[in-house]
N, C-alpha and C positions, 0 to 999 in steps of 0.2 A: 504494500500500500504506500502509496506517494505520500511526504511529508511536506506539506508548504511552509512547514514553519523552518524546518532543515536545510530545505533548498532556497529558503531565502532569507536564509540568514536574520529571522526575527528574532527577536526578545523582550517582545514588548511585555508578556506577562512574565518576565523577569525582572521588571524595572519597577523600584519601589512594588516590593509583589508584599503581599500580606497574607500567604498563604497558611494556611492552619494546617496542623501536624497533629495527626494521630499518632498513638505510642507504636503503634504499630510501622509509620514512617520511621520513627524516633530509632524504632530500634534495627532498623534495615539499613537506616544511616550511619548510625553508631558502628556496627560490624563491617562496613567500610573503613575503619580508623580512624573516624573524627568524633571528637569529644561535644558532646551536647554543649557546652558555654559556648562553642564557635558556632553553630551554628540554630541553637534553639532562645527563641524570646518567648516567656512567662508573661503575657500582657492578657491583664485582667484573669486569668486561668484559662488560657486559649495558651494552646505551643504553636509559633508560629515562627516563620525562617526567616533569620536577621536577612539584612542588609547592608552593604559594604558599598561606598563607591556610587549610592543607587540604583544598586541590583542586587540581588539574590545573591550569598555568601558564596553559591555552589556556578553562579556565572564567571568565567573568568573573562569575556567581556568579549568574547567569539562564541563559545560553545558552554553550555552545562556541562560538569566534569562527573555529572552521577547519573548522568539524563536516562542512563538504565536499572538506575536502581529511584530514582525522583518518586516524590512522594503521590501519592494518590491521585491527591488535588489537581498537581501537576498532569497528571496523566488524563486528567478528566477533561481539564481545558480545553478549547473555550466553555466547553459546556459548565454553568454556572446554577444555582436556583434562586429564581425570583421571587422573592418573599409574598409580595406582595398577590400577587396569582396562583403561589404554592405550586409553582410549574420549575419543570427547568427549560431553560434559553440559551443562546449562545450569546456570551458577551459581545457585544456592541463594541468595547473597546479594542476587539481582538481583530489588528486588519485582518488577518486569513481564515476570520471566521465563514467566509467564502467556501472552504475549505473542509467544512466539516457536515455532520447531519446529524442532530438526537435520533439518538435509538431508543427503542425501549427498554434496553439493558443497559445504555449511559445513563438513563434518567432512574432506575433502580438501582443502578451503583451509588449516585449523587443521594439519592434519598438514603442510602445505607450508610453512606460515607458520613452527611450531617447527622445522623441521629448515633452514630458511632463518637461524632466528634462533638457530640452535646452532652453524653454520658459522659464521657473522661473527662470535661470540664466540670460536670456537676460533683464528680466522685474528687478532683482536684480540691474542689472548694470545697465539698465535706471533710476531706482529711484536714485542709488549715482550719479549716471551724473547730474540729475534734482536736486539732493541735495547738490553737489558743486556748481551748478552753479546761486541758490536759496543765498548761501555764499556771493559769489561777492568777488572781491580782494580786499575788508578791511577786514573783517572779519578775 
């Protein structure tokens, strides 16, 4: 299958990306050799993939250097869900969204993937709840 994004050299969902990481990214990542502080951000209990430079920690500013092991998210792109319609769509921002077509099994992947990545944030913040409150007010 043809790659538009490969052959022409895009990266635009690499640029300032704010991609969310399941532990299950997390941990495909990590058995490549890199240490979660380089590339995992804890923002609000969402793991999501820093940025360096304006892009994605794992762009080196030609090519993704994990593009075969890249996270979920990544692989689902453009395809996105739109909250508001409780649909998935293909990003608007993505010029080579040209290039793609939902399936009925990208849009069951995306709904598996958000409700996967909505659990491990909720179970994230029950564990720091359970771990301030394990503190006590002396602590």
């Amino acid at each position: 299958m043809k790659n538009c994004c490969l052959d022409t050299h895009c990266n635009r969902c690499c640029t300032k990306t704010n991609m969310v990481l399941t532990y299950q990214d997390v941990q495909t990542i990590e058995k490549l050799g890199y240490n979660t502080d380089f590339f995992v951000a804890d923002l609000n209990n969402w793991f999501q993939l820093k940025n360096t430079k304006g892009r994605c920690v794992f762009h080196n500013g030609t090519i993704c250097v994990i593009y075969d092991h890249r996270p979920e998210g990544c692989r689902l792109y453009p395809v996105v869900f739109q909250k508001d319609d409780g649909k998935a769509i293909l990003d608007n921002d993505c010029p080579q969204r040209h290039c793609f077509i939902i399936t009925k099994e990208k849009s069951q992947q995306l709904l598996i993937l958000i409700k996967t990545l909505e659990n491990e944030r909720a179970e994230r913040k029950q564990k720091k709840k359970t771990k301030n409150q394990k503190k006590g007010p002396s602590d």
